[in-house]
C-alpha positions as CSV (number, residue, x, y, z in Angstrom):
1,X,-43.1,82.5,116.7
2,X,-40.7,80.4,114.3
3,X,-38.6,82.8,112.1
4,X,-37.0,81.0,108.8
5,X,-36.1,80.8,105.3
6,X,-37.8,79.4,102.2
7,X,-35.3,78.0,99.9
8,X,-35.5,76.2,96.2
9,X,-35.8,76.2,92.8
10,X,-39.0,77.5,90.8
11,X,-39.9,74.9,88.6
12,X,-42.5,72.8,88.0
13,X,-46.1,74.2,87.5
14,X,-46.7,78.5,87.0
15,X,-46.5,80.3,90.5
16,X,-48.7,83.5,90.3
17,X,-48.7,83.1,86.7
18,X,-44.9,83.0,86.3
19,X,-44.0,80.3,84.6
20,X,-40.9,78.1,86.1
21,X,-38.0,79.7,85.5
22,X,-35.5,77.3,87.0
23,X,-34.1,80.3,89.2
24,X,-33.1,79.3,92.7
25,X,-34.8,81.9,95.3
26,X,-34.2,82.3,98.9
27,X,-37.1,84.5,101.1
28,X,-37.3,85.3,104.3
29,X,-40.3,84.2,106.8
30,X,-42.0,84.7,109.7
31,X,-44.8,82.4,111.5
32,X,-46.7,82.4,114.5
33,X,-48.6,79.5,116.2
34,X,-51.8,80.2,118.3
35,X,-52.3,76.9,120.2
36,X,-55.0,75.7,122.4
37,X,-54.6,72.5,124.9
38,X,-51.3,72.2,123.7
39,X,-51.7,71.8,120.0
40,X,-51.7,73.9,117.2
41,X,-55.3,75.9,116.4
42,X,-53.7,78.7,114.1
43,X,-51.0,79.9,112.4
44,X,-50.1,83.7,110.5
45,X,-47.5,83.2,108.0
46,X,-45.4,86.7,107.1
47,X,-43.1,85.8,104.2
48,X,-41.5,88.4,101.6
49,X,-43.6,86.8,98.1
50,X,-42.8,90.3,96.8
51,X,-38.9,89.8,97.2
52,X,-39.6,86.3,95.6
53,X,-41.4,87.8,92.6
54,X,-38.7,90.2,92.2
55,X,-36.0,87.1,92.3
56,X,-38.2,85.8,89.5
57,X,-37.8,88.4,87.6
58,X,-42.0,88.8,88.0
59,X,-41.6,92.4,88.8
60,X,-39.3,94.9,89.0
61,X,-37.4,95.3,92.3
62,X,-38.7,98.4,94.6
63,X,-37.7,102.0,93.1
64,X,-36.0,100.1,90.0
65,X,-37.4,102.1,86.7
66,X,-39.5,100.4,84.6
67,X,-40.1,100.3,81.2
68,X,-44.0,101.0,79.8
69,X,-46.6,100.2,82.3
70,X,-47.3,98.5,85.5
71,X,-45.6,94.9,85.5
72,X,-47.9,94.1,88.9
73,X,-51.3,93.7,86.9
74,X,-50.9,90.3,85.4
75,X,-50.0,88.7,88.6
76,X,-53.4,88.7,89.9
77,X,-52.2,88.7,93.7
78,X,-55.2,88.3,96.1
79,X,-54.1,88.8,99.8
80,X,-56.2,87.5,102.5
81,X,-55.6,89.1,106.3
82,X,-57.6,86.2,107.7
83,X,-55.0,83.3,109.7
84,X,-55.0,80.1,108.3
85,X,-56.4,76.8,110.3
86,X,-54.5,74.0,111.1
């Protein structure tokens, strides 16, 4: 297990729809390596994309009031709980 931080600046192409907004972001995250023979098979990646969003300015931040409507629905967010191959 390999805890960390995801640092950088959003620009370039749209993340989840957002397009770049230049912001610098900083998120938290968490992985953990299966391995096999001594390499690598699989990994789980936990990292706080809702906290990243929210630095964005994508969506509100958690119990902040918002203004007409749910923000959330044009993101399109699709999450997966199946681990990712190396």
């Amino acid at each position: 297990m390999v805890r960390h931080q995801f640092e950088g600046t959003h620009t370039g192409a749209a993340f989840q729809g957002v397009p770049a907004t230049q912001r610098r972001v900083t998120i938290p995250a968490t992985v953990i390596y299966e391995y096999k023979d001594g390499k690598a098979t699989n990994l789980w990646l936990n990292a706080d994309f809702l906290g990243l969003l929210v630095q964005l300015g994508a969506v509100p931040a958690p119990g902040a009031r918002q203004k007409g409507g749910d923000s959330r629905r044009h993101l399109g967010l699709q999450l997966s709980g199946r681990p990712g191959r190396l």
